[in-house]
C-alpha positions, 0 to 999 in steps of 0.5 A: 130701149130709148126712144128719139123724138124731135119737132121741127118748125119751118117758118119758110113754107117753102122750105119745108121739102128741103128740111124733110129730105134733110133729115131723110139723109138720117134713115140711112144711118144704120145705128137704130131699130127704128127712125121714121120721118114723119109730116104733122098733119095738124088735127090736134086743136091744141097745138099745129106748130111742129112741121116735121117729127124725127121718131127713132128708136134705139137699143140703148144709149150707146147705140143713141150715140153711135148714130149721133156720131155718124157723118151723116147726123152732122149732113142733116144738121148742116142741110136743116138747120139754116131753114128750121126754126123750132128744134125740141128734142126728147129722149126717154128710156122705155124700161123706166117709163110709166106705164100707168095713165096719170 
């Protein structure tokens, strides 16, 4: 399984809401077992930059890339981009992940 993991910042307070039902319009893309959109709600002392979270879940690569092709990930793009500062993307195969605390 691959797991899809994306902060955004939004300088603009203002335009917070319009970037979350931007990235909103990705839950309607049927390719993932999993996507949540999800508010940080800031407790961690160490780092409150990040605004929004894109979490997904997929069966694998292919299934990752389907949803990247679909229409409506380019929607999102279009409608968040213009009013996102920050973008930092995550991808990582849970087969081959660490299970072991470091």
């Amino acid at each position: 399984m691959i797991r899809h993991i994306v902060f955004f910042t939004v300088p603009d307070r203002e335009n917070l809401e319009r970037v979350r039902a931007g990235l909103s319009i990705l839950t309607e893309i049927p390719h993932s077992r999993l996507l949540e959109i999800g508010t940080n709600v800031k407790t961690d002392q160490l780092g409150t930059e990040v605004d929004l979270v894109v979490y997904g879940e997929f069966d694998d690569e292919a299934a990752l890339a389907a949803y990247k092709a679909h229409p409506n990930y380019q929607k999102s793009i279009e409608l968040v981009r213009p009013l996102r500062e920050m973008r930092i993307a995550a991808d990582y195969d849970t087969t081959t992940a660490a299970r072991d605390p470091i």
